[in-house]
C-alpha positions as CSV (number, residue, x, y, z in Angstrom):
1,X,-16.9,-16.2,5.5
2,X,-17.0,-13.1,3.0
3,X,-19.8,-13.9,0.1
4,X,-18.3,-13.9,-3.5
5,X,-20.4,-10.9,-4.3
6,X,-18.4,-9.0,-1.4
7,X,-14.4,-10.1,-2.4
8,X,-12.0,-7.7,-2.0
9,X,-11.8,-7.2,-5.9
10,X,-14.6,-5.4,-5.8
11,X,-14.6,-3.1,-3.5
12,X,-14.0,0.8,-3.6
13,X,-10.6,2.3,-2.3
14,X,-10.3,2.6,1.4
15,X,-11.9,5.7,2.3
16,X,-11.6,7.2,-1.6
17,X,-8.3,7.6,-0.6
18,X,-5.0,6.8,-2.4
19,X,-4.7,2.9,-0.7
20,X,-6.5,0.7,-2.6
21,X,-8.8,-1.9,-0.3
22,X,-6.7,-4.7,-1.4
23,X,-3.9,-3.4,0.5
24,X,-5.7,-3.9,3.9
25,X,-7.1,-7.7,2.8
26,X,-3.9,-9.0,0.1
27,X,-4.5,-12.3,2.1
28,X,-4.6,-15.9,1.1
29,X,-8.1,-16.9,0.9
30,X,-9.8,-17.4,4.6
31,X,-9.5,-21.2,6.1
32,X,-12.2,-22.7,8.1
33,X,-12.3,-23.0,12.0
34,X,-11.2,-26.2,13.4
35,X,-13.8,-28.6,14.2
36,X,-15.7,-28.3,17.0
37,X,-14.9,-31.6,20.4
38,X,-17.3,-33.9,19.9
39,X,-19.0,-32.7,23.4
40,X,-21.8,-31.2,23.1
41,X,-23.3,-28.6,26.4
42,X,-26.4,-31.4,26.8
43,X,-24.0,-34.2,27.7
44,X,-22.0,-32.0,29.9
45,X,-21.3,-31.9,33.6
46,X,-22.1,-29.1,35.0
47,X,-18.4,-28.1,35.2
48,X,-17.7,-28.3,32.2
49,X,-21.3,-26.7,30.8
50,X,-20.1,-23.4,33.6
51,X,-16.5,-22.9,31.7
52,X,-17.7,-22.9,28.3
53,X,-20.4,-20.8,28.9
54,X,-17.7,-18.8,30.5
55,X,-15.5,-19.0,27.8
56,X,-18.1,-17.9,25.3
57,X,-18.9,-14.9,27.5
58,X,-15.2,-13.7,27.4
59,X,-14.7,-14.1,23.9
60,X,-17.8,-12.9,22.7
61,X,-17.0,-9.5,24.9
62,X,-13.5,-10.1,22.8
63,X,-15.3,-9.3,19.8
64,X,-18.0,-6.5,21.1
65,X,-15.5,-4.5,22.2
66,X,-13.7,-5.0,19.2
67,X,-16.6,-3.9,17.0
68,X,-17.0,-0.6,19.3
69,X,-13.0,0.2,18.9
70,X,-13.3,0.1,15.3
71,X,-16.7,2.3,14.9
72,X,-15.0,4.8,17.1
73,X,-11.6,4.5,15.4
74,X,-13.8,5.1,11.9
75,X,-16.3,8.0,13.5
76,X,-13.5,9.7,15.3
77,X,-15.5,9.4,18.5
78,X,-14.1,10.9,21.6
79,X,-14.9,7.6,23.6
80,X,-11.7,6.1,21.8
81,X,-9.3,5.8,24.5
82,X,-11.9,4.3,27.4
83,X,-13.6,1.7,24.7
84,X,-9.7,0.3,23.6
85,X,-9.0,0.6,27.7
86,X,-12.1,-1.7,28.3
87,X,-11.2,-4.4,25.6
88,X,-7.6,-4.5,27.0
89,X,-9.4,-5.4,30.1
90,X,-10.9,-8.5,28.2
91,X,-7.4,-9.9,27.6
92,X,-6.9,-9.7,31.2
93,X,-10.3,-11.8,31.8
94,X,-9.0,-14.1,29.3
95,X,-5.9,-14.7,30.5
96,X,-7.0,-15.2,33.8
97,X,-9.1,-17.6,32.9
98,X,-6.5,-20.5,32.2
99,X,-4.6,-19.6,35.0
100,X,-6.9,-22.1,37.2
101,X,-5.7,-25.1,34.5
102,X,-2.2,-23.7,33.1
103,X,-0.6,-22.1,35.9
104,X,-0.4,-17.9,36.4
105,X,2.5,-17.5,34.3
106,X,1.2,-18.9,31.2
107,X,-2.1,-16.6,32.7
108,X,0.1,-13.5,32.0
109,X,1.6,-14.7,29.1
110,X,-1.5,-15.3,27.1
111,X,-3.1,-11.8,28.6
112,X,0.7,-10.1,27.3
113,X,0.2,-11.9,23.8
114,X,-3.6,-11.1,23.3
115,X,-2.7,-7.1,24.7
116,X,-0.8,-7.1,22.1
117,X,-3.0,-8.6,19.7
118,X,-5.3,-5.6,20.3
119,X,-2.2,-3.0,20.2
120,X,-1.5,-4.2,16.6
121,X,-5.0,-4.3,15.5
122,X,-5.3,-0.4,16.8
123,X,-2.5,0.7,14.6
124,X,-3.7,-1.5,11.5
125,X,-7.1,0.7,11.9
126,X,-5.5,4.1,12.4
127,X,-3.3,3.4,9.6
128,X,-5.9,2.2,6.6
129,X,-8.0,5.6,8.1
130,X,-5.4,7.4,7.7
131,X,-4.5,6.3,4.2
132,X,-1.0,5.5,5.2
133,X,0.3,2.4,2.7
134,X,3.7,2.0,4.7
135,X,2.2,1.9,8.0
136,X,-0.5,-0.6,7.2
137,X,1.5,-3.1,5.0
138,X,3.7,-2.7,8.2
139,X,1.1,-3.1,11.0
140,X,-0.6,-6.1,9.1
141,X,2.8,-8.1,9.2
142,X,2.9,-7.4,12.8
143,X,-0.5,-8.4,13.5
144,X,-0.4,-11.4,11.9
145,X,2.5,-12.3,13.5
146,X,1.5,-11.8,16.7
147,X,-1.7,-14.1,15.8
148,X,0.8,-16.8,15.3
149,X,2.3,-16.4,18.0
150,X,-0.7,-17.0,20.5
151,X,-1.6,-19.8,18.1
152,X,1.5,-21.5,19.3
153,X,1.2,-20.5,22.2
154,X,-1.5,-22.6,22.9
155,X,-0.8,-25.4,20.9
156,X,2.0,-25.8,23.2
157,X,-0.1,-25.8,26.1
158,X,-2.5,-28.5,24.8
159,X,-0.7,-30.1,21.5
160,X,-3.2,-32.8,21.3
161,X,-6.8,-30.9,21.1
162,X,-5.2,-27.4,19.9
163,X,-2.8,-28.5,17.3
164,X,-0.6,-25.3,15.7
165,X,-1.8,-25.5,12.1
166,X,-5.6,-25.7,12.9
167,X,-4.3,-23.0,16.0
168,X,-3.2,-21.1,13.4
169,X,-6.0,-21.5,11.1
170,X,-8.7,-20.5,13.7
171,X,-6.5,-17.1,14.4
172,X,-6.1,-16.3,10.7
173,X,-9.7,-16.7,10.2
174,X,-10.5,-14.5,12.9
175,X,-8.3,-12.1,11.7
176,X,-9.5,-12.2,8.3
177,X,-12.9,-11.4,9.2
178,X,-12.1,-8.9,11.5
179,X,-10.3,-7.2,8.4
180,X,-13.6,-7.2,6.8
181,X,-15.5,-5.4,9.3
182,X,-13.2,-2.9,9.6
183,X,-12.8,-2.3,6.1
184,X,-16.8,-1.9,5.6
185,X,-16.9,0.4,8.2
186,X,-14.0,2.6,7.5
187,X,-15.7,3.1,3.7
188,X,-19.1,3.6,5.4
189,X,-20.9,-0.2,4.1
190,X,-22.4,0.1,7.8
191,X,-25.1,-3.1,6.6
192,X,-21.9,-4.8,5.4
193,X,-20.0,-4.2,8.3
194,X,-23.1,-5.4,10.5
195,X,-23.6,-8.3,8.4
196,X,-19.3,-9.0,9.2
197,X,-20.0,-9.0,12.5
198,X,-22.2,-11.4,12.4
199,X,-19.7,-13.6,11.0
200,X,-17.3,-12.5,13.5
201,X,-19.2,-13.6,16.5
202,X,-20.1,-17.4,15.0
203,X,-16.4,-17.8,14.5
204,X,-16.0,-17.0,18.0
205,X,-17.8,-18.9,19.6
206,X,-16.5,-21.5,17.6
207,X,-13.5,-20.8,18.6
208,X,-14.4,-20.3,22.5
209,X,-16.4,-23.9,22.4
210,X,-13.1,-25.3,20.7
211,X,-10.8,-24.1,24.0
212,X,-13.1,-24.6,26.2
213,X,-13.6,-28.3,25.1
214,X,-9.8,-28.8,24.8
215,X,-9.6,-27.8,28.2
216,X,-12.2,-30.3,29.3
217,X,-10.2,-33.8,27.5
218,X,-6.9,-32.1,28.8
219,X,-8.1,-32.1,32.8
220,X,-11.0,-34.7,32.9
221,X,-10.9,-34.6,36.6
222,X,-11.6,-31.4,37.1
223,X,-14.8,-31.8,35.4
């Protein structure tokens, strides 16, 4: 979460441009991450111990690359273009990975969904750089759209550990906290931003340990 010394109040227009900051975070206030399965990676087969450490490797990548698209976004670095190419490859990884338990088509549709995802986020960063109020208000609606969407998405796959409004929840907090590393690092707070990531990665692997789990009660057999 984003300390109360560091709300969005407070902070100086993106990039001393015209937008103010609030434009990029005019959110409802952050919700927690579901709860963690009860499982814990001591009382786990070994199964079940390999996918969720699998899971937190993708995700955690998920979030690296992430970070390295936004500093490159913000410097205007020339490795743009490969750095957003190797995060799309993540999507792929992830996807892939619930093909073994949902099936190759949900496989693609999750990778599709979370492409996206990335897409969005791209043009949400290009347009708070580029000071363009329209275009972000715009790209944000998208965005969180599309977070919805892959929310459902998997709440429809597994109702009963992933249900759609702690789904949701997850997603919006993930987006939200994304937001504020982007934000610090397009006004130059480079400790800030540092600090967000941070908080980024716990939520992740919250999140990863929260799929990972739900696939484990959904297909006890297979572990």
């Amino acid at each position: 979460m984003i300390h109360s010394h560091r709300c969005p109040a407070t902070r100086r227009s993106l990039l001393g441009g015209p937008i103010a900051l609030a434009a990029l975070l005019t959110l409802p206030g952050m919700v927690p991450a579901p709860a963690r399965a009860a499982s814990t990676a001591g009382s786990m087969s070994p199964a079940a111990a390999h996918l969720r450490q699998g899971m937190r490797t993708l995700w955690q990548d998920h979030v690296l690359w992430t970070r390295l698209v936004i500093v490159s976004t913000a410097g205007g670095l020339a490795d743009l273009d490969p750095t957003t190419q190797r995060l799309l490859r993540n999507q792929d990884d992830i996807g892939n990975a619930i093909k073994p338990y949902y099936g190759n088509e949900a496989g693609e549709k999750l990778t599709g969904l979370l492409r996206t995802h990335i897409l969005q986020a791209a043009a949400v960063l290009a347009a708070a750089k580029a000071n363009n109020a329209a275009s972000l208000d715009s790209a944000k609606t998208a965005w969180f759209a599309n977070a919805n969407d892959i929310a459902d998405f998997l709440s429809g796959a597994n109702p009963k550990s992933w249900p759609k409004d702690k789904m949701r929840a997850m997603m919006r907090e993930h987006l939200d906290l994304t937001l504020a590393e982007a934000t610090d690092q397009l006004q130059g707070r480079y400790a800030e931003s540092v600090e967000d990531y941070d908080r980024v990665q716990n939520e992740i692997l919250s999140m990863a340990d929260a799929l990972s789990d739900g696939i484990v009660m959904q297909f006890p057999k297979k572990f």
